[in-house]
N, C-alpha and C positions, 0 to 999 in steps of 0.2 A: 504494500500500500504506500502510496506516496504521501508525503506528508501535507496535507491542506489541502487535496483533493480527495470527496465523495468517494464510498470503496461501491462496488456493485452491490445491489441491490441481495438480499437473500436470505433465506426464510430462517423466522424468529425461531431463537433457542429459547433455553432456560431462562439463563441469564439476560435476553432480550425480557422476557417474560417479566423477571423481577425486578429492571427499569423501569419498565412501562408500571408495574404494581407502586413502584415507590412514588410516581409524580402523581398517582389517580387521582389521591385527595384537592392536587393543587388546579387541574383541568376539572374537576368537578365543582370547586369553589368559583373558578375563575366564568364557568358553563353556569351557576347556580343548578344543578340537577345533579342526580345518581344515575350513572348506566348500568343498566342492569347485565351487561355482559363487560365483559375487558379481555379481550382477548388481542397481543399481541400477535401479528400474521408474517409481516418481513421486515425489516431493516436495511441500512445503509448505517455506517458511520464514518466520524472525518477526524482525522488529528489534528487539534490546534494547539492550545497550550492546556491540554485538557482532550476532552474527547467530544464531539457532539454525536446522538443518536439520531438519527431520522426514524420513526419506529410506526409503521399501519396499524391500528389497532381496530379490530370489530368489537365494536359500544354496542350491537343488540339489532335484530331485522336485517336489514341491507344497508344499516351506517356503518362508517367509516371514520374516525379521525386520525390525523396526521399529527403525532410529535415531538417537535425539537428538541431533546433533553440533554443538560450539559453535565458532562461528568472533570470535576476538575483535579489537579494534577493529584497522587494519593499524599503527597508532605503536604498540601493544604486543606488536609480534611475537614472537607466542606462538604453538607447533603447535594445528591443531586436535583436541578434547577430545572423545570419545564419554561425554556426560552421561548419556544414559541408552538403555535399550534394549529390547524385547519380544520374546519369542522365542516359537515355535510361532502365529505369524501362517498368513493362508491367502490367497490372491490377493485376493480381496474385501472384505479387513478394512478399517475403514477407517482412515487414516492420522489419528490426532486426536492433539492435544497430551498426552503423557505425562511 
């Protein structure tokens, strides 16, 4: 992976899983609602001074949200950050840097 470029896109692990678990509460406050599913689907991530995730997650029916989560360096332990986010995604959208 090169550094500060996008890696390919590819399907959520574990550990995609329990990113995406750790920012729910902050995209559910920031959405005001509960989704009733979370299920992380694929990923992308980028190296910066820290890590960013790009992460699809299916919220329930045929939604989709998209997102940004920043993971920083481990000597600055810091929680991870929901940077940013997309919402009304659809299974096929694609996962690009936002």
């Amino acid at each position: 992976m090169m550094c500060g470029a996008p890696s390919a896109v590819r399907p959520a692990t574990a550990k995609t899983q329990d990113i995406a678990d750790q920012v729910r509460s902050q995209l559910e406050e920031k959405e005001n609602k509960k989704f009733p599913v979370f299920k992380a689907v694929s990923f992308k991530s980028q190296v910066v001074a820290g890590t960013n995730y790009f992460i699809k997650v299916h919220v329930g029916d045929e939604d989709f949200v998209h997102l940004r989560v920043f993971k920083s360096l481990p000597h600055e332990n810091k929680p991870l950050t929901l940077s940013n986010y997309q919402t009304n995604k659809a299974k096929y959208d694609e996962l690009s840097y936002f």
